[in-house]
N, CA, C and O of each residue as an XYZ file, in Angstrom:
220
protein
N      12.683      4.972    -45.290
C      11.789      4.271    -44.409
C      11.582      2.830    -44.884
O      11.425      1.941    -44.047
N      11.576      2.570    -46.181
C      11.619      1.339    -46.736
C      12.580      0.589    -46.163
O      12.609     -0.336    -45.351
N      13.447      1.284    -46.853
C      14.893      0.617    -46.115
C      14.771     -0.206    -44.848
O      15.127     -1.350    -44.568
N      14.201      0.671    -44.229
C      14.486      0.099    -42.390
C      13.506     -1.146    -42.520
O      13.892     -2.306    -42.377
N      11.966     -0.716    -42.859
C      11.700     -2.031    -42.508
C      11.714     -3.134    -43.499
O      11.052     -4.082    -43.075
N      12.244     -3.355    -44.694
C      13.026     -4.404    -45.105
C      14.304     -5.364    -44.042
O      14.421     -6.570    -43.826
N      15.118     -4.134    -43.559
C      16.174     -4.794    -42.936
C      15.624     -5.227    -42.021
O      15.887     -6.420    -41.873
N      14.704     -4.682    -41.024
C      14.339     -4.801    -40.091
C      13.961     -6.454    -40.532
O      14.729     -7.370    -40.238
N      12.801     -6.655    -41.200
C      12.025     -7.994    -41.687
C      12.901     -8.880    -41.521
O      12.877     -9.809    -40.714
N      14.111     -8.475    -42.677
C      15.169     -9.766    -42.945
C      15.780     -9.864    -41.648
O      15.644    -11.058    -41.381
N      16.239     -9.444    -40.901
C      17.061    -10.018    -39.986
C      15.897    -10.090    -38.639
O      16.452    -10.378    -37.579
N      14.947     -9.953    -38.574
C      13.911    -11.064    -38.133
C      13.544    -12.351    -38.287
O      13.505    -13.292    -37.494
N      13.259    -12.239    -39.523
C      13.523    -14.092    -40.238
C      14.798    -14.302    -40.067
O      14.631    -15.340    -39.426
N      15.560    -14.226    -40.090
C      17.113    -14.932    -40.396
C      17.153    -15.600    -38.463
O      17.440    -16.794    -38.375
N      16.969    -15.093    -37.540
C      16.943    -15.541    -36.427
C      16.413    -16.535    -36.405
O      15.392    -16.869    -37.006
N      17.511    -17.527    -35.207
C      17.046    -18.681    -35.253
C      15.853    -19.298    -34.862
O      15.574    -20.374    -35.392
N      14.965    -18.730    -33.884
C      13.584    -19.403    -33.477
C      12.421    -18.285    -33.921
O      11.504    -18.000    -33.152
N      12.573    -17.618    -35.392
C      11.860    -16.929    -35.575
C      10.658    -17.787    -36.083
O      10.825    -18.875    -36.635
N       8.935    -16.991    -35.768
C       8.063    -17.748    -36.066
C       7.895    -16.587    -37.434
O       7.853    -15.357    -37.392
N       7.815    -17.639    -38.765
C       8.082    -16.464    -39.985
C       6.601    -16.146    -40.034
O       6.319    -14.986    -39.734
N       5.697    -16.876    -40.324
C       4.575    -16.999    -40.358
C       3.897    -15.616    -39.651
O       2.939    -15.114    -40.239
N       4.349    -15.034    -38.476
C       3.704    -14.208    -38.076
C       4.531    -13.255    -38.347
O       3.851    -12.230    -38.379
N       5.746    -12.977    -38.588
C       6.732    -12.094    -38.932
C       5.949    -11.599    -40.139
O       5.675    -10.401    -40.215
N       5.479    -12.666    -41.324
C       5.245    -12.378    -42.710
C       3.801    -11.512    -41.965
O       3.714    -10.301    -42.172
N       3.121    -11.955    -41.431
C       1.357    -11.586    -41.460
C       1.378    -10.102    -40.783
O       0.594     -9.240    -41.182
N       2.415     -9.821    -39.628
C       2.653     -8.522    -39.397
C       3.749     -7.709    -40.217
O       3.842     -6.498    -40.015
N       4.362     -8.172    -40.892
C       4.230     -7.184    -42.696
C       3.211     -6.478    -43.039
O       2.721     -5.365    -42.849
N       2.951     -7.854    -43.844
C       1.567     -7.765    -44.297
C       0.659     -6.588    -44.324
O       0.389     -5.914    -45.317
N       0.079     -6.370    -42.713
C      -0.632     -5.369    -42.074
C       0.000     -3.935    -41.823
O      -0.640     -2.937    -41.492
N       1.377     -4.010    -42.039
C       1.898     -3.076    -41.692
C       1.926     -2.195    -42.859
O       1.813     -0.972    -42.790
N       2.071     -2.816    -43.852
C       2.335     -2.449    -45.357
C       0.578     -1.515    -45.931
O       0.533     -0.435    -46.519
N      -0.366     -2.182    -45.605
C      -2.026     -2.354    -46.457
C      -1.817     -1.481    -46.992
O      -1.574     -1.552    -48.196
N      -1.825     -0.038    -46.185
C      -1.678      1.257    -46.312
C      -0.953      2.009    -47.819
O      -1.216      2.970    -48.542
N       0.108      0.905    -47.758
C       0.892      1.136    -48.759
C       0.380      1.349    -49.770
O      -0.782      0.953    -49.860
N       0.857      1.902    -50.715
C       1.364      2.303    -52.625
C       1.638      0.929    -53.308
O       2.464      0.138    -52.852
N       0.837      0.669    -54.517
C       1.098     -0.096    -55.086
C       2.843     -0.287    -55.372
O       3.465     -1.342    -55.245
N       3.340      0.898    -55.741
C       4.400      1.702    -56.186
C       5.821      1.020    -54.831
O       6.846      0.355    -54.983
N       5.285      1.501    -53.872
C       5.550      1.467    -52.047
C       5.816     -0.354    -52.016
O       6.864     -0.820    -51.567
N       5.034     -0.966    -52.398
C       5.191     -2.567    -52.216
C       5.885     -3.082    -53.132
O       6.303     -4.205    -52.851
N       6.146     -2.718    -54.047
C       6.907     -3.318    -55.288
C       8.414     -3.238    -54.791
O       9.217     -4.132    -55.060
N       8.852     -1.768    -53.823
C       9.982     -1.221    -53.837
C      10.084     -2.103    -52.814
O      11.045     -2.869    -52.880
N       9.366     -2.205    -51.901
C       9.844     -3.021    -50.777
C       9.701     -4.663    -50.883
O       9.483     -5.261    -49.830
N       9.778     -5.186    -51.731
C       9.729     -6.439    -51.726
C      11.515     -6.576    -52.791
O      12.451     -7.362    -52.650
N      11.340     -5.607    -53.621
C      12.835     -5.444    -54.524
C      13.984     -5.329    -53.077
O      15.016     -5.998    -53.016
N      13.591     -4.461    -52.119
C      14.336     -4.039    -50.475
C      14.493     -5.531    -50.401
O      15.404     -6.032    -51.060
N      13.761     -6.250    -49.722
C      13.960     -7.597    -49.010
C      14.132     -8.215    -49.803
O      14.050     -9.274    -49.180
N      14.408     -8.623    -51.183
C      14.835    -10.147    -51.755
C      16.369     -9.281    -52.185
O      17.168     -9.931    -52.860
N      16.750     -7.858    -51.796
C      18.235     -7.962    -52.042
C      18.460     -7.664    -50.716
O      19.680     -7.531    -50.818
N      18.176     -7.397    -49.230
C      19.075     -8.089    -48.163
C      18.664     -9.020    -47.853
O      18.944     -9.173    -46.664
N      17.982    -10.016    -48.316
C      18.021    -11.815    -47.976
C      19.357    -12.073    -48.455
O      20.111    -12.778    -47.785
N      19.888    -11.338    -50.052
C      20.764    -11.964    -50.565
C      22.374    -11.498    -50.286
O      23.344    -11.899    -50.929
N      22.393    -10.513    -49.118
C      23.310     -9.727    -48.434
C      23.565    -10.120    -47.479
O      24.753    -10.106    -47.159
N      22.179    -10.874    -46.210
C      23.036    -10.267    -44.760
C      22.563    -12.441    -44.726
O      21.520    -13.052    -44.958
N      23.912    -12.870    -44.337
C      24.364    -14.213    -44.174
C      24.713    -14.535    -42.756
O      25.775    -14.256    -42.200
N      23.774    -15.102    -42.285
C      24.065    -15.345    -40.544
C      24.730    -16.416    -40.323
O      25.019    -16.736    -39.170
């Protein structure tokens, strides 16, 4: 489930007229819920497909 919404995130931002700002803030909210444990993994998720998927 991580998985998805990492990828999901990154190739949201990577689009060209994405507004990140609200992309990041509905993270954010989506996450609260989360595991200290849960946020660590998913931030390790998204800074390795930032460094994977090349538009």
């Amino acid at each position: 489930m991580l998985d998805k919404i990492a990828y999901d995130y990154v190739t949201e931002i990577k689009t060209r007229s994405a507004n990140v700002a609200k992309i990041k803030y509905e993270l954010a909210e989506r996450v609260k819920k989360y595991s200290e444990e849960d946020k660590i993994k998913l931030r390790e998720l998204i800074q390795k497909w930032l460094s994977e998927i090349k538009f």
